[in-house]
N, C-alpha and C positions, 0 to 999 in steps of 0.2 A: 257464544251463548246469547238469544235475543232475549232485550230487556225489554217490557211492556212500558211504554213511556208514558210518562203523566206532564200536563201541564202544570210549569211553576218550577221546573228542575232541571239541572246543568249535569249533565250523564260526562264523566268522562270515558270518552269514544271517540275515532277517527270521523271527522264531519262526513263523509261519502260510507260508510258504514252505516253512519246513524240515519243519513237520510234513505238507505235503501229500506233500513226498518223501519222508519216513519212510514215509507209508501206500503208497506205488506199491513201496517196498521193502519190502514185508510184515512194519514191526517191529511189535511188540507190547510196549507198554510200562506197567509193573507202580505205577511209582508215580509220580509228579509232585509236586516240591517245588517253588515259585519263587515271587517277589514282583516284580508287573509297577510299573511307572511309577504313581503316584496321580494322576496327575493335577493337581498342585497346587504344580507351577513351580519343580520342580529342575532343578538347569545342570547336564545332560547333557551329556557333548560332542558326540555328534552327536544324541540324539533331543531333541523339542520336546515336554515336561512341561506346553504349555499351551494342549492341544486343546480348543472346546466341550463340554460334557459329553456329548452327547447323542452327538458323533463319537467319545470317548474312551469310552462305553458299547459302542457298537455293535461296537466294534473289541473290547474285553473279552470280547462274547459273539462272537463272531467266534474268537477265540484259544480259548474254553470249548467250541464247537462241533467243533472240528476237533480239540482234544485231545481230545475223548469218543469221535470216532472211532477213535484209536490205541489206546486203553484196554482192555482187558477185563474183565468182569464184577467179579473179584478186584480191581480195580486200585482205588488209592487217589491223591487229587488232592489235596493242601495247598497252599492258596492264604493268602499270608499278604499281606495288604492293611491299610492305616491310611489315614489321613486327617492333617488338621490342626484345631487347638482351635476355628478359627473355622470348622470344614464336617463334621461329623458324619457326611454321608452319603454318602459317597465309596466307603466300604468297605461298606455295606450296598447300596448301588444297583448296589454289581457283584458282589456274593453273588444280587441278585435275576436278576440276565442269568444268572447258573451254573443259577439252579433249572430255566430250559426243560431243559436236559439231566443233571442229577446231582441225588441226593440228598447233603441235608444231613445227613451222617451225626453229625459233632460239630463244635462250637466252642472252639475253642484260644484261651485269652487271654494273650499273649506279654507277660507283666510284665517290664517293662525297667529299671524301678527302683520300691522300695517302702519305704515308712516308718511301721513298728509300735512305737506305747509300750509297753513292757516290762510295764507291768500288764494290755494288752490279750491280750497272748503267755499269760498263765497260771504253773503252776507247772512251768520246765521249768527243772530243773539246769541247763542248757548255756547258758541266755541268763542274760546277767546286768545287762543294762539295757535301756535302747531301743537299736532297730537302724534304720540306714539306708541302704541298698545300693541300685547299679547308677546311669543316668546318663538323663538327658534331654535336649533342648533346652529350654531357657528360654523363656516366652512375655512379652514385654514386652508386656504388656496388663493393664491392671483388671478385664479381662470374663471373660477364659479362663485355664481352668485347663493348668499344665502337663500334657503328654500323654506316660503314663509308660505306655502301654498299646496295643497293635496284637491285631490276630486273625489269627489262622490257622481258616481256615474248610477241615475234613476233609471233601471232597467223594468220595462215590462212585457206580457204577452205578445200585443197587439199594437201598443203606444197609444192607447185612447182613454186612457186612466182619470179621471176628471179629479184633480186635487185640489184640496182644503186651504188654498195659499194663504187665506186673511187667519188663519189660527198660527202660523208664525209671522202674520204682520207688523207693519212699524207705522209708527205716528205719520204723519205729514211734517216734515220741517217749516214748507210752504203754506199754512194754515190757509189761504184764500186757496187753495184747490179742493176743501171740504165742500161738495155740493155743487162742484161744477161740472160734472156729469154722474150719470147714475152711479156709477160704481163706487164713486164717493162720498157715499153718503153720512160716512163720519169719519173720525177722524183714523185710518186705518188704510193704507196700502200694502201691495203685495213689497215680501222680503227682496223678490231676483233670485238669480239665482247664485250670488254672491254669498255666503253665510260668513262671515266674523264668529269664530269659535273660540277662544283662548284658552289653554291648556289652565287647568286648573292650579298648579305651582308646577316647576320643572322635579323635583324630587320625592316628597312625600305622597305623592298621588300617582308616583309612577313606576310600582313594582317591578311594573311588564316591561318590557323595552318601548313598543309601540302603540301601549292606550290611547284612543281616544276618549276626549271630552265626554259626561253622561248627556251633553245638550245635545249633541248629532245626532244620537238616537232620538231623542228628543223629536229632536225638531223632525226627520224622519217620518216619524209615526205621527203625528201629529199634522206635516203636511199632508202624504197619505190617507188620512180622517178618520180618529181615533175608532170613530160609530162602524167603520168598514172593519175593525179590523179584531177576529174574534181568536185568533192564535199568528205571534210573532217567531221567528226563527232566526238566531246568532250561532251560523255553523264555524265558528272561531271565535268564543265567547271571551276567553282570556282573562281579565279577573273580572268581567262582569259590568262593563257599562252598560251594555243594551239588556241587561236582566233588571238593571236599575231603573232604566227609563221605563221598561216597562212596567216595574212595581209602582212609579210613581205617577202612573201615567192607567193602572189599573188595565191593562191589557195581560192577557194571558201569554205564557211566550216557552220555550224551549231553546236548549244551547247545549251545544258541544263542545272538547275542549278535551285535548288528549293531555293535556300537563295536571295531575292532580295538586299540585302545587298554590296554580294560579285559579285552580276552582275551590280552594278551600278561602286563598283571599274574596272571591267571589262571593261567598258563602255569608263569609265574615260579613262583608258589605251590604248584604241586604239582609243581613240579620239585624245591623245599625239602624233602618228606615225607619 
């Protein structure tokens, strides 16, 4: 049965259903944030995390086909994908299913936790020793290294997307490079494409198995350029980060989400704003 979709609401529906009805109702959708399932054996409550690869590809480009159709030229696709210590290719082999249809316009590397010695930082007043921030999971292994790192893979049409970099800018540490060439003309440069995101606590904020931070979206839509962007789409909305950035962020948006479970905490959550 099609549902007549409104902006501002989380339909629970399969994401590739919902977007075939989006297309028969003529949306048009400006930006796509979301981070599907990896593949790699979290206890969902009702979906199964532990499909062949080959079946769990096909479905990925499957999902990438039918979003390109909603899309238009302007629009922008943030795919944020990881893996685990012992499968490296998880997130690459479903970057490569995105390439039949989008450019690779950038690579987002979603640092979740990092750890700098104080002599490798340099001469900055404001640090005064070694730093260690944000959170991982542990890997009980001799072989693998902790995995304090995920991507965000910025997919577009064309790759000619002209983005808003100084609205997630950073200060200048080096204050004499304020005014040394144009683009510096205060105190404000571009992020990289590096983001430091920190999980907001390991337990209380993390219902889901694999929430992301409400700042990704964030930062997202926001690089992107809020003014470009008149309906946002999370075809794997989960409890609801990218419905949050978008309330607070005053952007209209739309989200899928076959667990009714994780759309009622979703609910809850932006009933809180």
């Amino acid at each position: 049965m099609s549902v007549q979709f409104k902006v501002n609401n989380i339909y629970i529906i399969d994401c590739i259903k919902g977007i075939k009805q989006m297309k028969r109702q003529s949306f048009s959708v400006d930006v796509i944030v979301t981070s599907p399932p990896y593949n790699i054996g979290k206890d969902y409550n009702t979906y199964d995390d532990r499909k062949s690869r080959n079946e769990y590809l096909d479905w990925m480009e499957s999902v990438a086909r039918q979003c390109s159709e909603i899309m238009n030229d302007q629009s922008s696709f943030f795919l944020n994908v990881g893996g685990k210590p012992s499968d490296h290719w998880i997130s690459l082999d479903v970057a490569e299913r995105f390439r039949k249809y989008f450019e690779l316009q950038n690579v987002i590397h979603w640092i979740k936790s990092i750890s700098i010695p104080k002599e490798d930082v340099g001469n900055y007043p404001n640090i005064k020793g070694d730093i260690s921030v944000g959170h991982y999971k542990p890997v009980n292994s001799s072989r693998y290294m902790n995995s304090c790192h995920e991507f965000i893979f910025h997919f577009t049409k064309k790759g000619n997307i002209n983005l808003d970099k100084l609205s997630i800018g950073v200060p200048y540490q080096d204050k004499s490079n304020i005014g040394r060439w144009k683009r510096a003309g205060n105190d404000l440069r571009g992020r990289g494409n590096t983001w430091f995101i920190p999980y907001e606590t390991i337990q209380k904020s993390r219902p889901h198995p694999t929430v992301f931070p409400v700042k990704l979206p964030e930062m997202c839509l926001k690089v992107h350029g809020i003014k470009n962007i008149k309906l946002a789409l999370d075809p794997f909305m989960g409890i609801g980060s990218t419905a949050i950035a978008c309330k607070k962020l005053d952007v209209d948006f739309i989200g899928f989400e076959i667990d009714k479970s994780y759309v009622d905490i979703a609910n809850e959550r932006l009933a809180g704003l």
